[in-house]
C-alpha angles and dihedrals in degrees: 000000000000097000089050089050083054092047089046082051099044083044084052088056110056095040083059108038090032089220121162108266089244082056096060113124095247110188108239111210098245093215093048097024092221127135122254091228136358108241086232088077102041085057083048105055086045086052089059098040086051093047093043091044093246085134096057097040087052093048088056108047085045092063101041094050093058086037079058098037092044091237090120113125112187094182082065099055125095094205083188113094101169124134126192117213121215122226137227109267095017119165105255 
């Protein structure tokens, strides 16, 4: 349970910053100098939470708990989750 919270965390990261998944800040054991976790399998692991519909059951339970506990701010929410993709030989 406590790795998957780090890989949820690592996940959390990159939706919010949009870094590349190679980019993600993995903590490096400072006595063996490995990292905790390669970012492959962080993007696998949001791969199969996106595919099993983890992502959307958590969405919603998170939002209905602070609805619950009145802790839902809705001057904080970006209710818009579009991305745009660029394409290969855009014009910069």
């Amino acid at each position: 349970p406590e790795r998957l919270y780090t890989i949820f965390e690592y996940i959390l990261y990159q939706l919010s910053t949009g870094c590349q998944w190679e980019r993600l800040p993995i903590r490096v054991d400072s006595n063996t100098g490995q990292k905790e976790i390669h970012h492959v399998n962080v993007w696998r692991w949001f791969n199969r939470w996106s595919n099993d519909g983890s992502w959307e059951k958590a969405f919603i339970e998170s939002v209905r708990y602070l609805k619950d506990k009145n802790k839902l701010r809705f001057s904080c929410i970006n209710g818009d989750g579009t991305n745009s993709l660029a394409k290969k030989g855009a014009i910069k």
